[in-house]
N, C-alpha and C positions, 0 to 999 in steps of 0.2 A: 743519073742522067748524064748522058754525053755530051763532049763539046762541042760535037754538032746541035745539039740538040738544046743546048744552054745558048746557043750563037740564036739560034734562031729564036727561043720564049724572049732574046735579049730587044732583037729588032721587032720584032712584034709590040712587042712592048715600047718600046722609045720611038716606035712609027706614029701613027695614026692610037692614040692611046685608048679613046673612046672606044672604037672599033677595036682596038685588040684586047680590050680590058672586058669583053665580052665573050671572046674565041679564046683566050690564054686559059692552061689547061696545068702554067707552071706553080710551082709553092712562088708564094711572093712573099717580099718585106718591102714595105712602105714605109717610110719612115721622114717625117717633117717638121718642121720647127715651128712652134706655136704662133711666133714674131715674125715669121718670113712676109715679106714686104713685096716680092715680087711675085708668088705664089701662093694664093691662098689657100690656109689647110682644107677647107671643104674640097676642095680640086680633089684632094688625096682620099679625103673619105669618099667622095662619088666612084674614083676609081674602086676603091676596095668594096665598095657596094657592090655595085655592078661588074665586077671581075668575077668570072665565072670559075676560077680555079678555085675548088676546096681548100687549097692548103693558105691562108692569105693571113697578114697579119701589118695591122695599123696602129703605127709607133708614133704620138706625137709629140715630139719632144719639148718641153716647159722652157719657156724661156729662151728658145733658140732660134737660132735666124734661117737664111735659105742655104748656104753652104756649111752643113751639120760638122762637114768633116774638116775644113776650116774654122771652125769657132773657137771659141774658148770651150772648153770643156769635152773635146772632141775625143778625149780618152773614152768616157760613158756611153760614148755613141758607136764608137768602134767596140766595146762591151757587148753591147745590145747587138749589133752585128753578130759575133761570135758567136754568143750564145743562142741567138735565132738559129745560125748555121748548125751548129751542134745540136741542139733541138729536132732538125731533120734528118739528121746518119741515125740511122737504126742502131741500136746495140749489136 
C-alpha cells in the first residue's frame, strides 16, 4: 500500500469512525488498554466488529491505560506493534 493510500485508510479512519469503520477496506491494529478511563474498550471492539476490512486485529492490552505508548511498559506495546506489522509483509 502507498502513501497515498495509507494517508487516506489513515483519515478515514480518525474521521467520522463509525462511518468509516464500515467502508475501511485497510488491515487494521486496534489496540487498547483495559483501564483506559477516557475511552472505553468496547468503543474498540464495536469498531473492530463492524469494520468491514478483512485484515483487522483487536489488541487489548491487561492492565493499561489510554496512552499505551506513554505508559509503563510501553516497550510490549511497541512489540505488539512490530510484530503485527511484520505479520503483514509477505515473505
Amino acid at each position: 500500500m502507498g502513501r497515498a493510500a495509507r494517508s487516506a485508510c489513515y483519515g478515514r479512519l480518525t474521521g467520522d469512525w463509525k462511518r468509516a469503520s464500515r467502508r475501511s477496506r485497510c488491515r487494521i491494529l486496534i489496540q487498547h488498554g483495559s483501564q483506559d478511563k477516557a475511552n472505553a474498550p468496547a468503543g474498540s471492539e464495536f469498531f473492530q466488529k463492524t469494520a468491514s476490512s478483512k485484515g483487522k486485529t483487536l489488541k487489548v492490552c491487561d492492565g493499561r491505560f489510554h496512552d499505551l505508548l506513554a505508559d509503563t511498559g510501553k516497550e510490549g506495546v511497541m512489540a505488539d506493534i512490530q510484530a503485527w506489522i511484520d505479520g503483514q509483509i509477505p515473505n
